[in-house]
N, C-alpha and C positions, 0 to 999 in steps of 0.2 A: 396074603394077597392084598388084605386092608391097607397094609403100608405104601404100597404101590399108588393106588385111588389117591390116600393121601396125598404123597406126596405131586399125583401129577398133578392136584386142584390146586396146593401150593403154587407150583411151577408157573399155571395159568393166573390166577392171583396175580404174583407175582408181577407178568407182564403187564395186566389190565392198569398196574397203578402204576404205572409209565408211559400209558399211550394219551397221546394229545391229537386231539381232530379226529379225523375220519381214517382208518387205517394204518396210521403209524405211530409212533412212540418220541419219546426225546432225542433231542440229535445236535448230530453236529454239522448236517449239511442239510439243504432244501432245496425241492426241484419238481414245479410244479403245483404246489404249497402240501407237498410233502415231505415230513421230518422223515430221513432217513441215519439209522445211527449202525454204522459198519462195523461197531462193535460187540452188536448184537448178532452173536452167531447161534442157531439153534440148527440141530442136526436131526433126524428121523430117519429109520430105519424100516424097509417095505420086506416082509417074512412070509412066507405059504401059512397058510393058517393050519394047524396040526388037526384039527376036525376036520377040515374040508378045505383039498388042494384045490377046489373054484374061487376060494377066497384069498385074498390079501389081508394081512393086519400091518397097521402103520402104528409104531409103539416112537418115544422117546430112544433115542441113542442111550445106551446102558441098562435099559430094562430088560426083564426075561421075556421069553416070547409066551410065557404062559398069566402074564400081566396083562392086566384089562388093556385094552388098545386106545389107543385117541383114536383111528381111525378105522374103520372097514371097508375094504374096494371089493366089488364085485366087477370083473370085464367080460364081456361078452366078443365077439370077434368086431363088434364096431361100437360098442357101446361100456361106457365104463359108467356106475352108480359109487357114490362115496357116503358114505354114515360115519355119525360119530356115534364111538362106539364101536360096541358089537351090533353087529347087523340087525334091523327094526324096523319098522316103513317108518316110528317115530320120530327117528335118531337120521332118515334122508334128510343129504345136507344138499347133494345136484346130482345132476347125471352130466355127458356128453354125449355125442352119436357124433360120427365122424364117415367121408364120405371122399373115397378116391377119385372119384367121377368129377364131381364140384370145387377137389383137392382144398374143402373147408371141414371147419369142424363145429359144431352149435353147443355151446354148454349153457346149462340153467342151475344158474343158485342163488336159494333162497327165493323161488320165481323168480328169479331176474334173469332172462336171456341175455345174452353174450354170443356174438358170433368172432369165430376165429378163421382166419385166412391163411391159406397155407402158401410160400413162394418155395415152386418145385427147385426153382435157380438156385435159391437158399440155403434149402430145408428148411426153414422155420415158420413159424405160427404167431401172426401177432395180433393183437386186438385190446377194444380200448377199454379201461378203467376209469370212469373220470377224476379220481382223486390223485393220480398217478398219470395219466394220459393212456401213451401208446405203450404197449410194452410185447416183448416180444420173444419165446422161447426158441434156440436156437441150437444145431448141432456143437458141440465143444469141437475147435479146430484142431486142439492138441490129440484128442480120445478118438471124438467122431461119432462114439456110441453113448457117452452123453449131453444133458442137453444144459442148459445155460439161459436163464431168467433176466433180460436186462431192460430198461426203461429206455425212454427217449434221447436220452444225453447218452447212452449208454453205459450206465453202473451196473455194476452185474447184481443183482436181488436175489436171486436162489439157480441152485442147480440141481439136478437130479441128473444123480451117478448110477452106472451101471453096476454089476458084481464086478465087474475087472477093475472098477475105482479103487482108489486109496479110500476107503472109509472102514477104518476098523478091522472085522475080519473077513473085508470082501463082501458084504452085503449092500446090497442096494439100496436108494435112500437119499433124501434131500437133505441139501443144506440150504439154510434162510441165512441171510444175512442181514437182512435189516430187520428191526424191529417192528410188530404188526402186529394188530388187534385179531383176532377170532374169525371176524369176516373176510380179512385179508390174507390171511393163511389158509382157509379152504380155498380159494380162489389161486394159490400160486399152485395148493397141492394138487385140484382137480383139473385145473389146464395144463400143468405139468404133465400126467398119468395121461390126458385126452392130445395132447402134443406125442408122449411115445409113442402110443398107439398111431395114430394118425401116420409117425413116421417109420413107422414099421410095416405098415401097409402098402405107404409108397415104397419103400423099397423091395418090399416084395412082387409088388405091379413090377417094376423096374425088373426085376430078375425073370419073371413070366415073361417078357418081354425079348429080354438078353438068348435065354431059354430057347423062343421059338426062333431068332433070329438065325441061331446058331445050331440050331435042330434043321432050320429048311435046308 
């Protein structure tokens, strides 16, 4: 299992000696006075955790599922926590709490509050980063049941795929596309997980709804 640790400190490494500024890496395009380089693709895989189906582990694309994690989500029915790691109060990196009534969602990371706005018209979830500006997770029009990370000019940044995606062997799981330092990748990963949630709920208002209409 050493070899795994290994290589994912590598991995991180790796990335850190290529980021320039505040959140991104070298590149080939800028927006915002953000390098964004679209050749950086990095993939992540979201699994039940084999100890405890309350949890999620977010491993690398190609790792076993019994490999230390990068990440650990705990979701509650309105509330998702993210660690890195296996789960610690050390290793808390944010939480979100998300709210049908408000149709907003409030993430905190690293203490830093983030409020997310949800447009029902839309679906989607957008809110502001300052080194990136506005940015804004949104249903994929082709799928429906994934969702799609894009910024102000609209570049698409990351997605998070359902099981029924093309990813591998059908598991669930992000893709980053641009290059991004440690703080900016908790940030796509926990507003992404606080975005499903969120729109899972709406839709399920929406069906309670449909439900009674068609019940009177």
């Amino acid at each position: 299992m050493s070899r795994y640790v290994s290589k994912l400190v590598d991995s991180l490494s790796d990335d850190s000696m290529g980021m320039g500024g505040m959140g991104m890496g070298p590149t080939k395009g800028t927006t915002n006075n953000v390098n964004y380089n679209n050749d950086s693709n990095q993939r992540f895989v979201l699994r039940p955790c084999p100890a405890d189906p309350n949890l999620t582990l977010i491993h690398p694309r190609g790792y076993p599922v019994d490999a230390p994690p990068l990440y650990t989500v705990m979701i509650s029915s309105d509330k998702v926590s993210l660690y890195r790691g296996y789960i610690n109060p050390a290793g808390l990196i944010g939480t979100t709490s998300t709210s049908s009534v408000s149709h907003s969602a409030a993430l905190t990371v690293h203490n830093q509050k983030i409020p997310m706005k949800m447009n029902q018209l839309s679906l989607s979830f957008s809110f502001q980063w300052p080194p990136a500006g506005t940015l804004k997770w949104k249903a994929d029009q082709l799928t429906g049941s994934s969702l799609e990370l894009s910024d102000g000019s609209g570049r698409k940044l990351a997605k998070l795929k359902s099981s029924s995606g093309m990813m591998g062997s059908g598991e669930k799981g992000f893709e980053i596309n641009v290059a991004c330092d440690e703080q900016f990748l908790n940030l796509i990963i926990l507003s992404g997980l606080a975005a499903k949630v969120g729109t899972k709920k709406n839709n399920e208002a929406a069906s309670e709804v449909i439900q009674a209409i068609v019940g009177s």
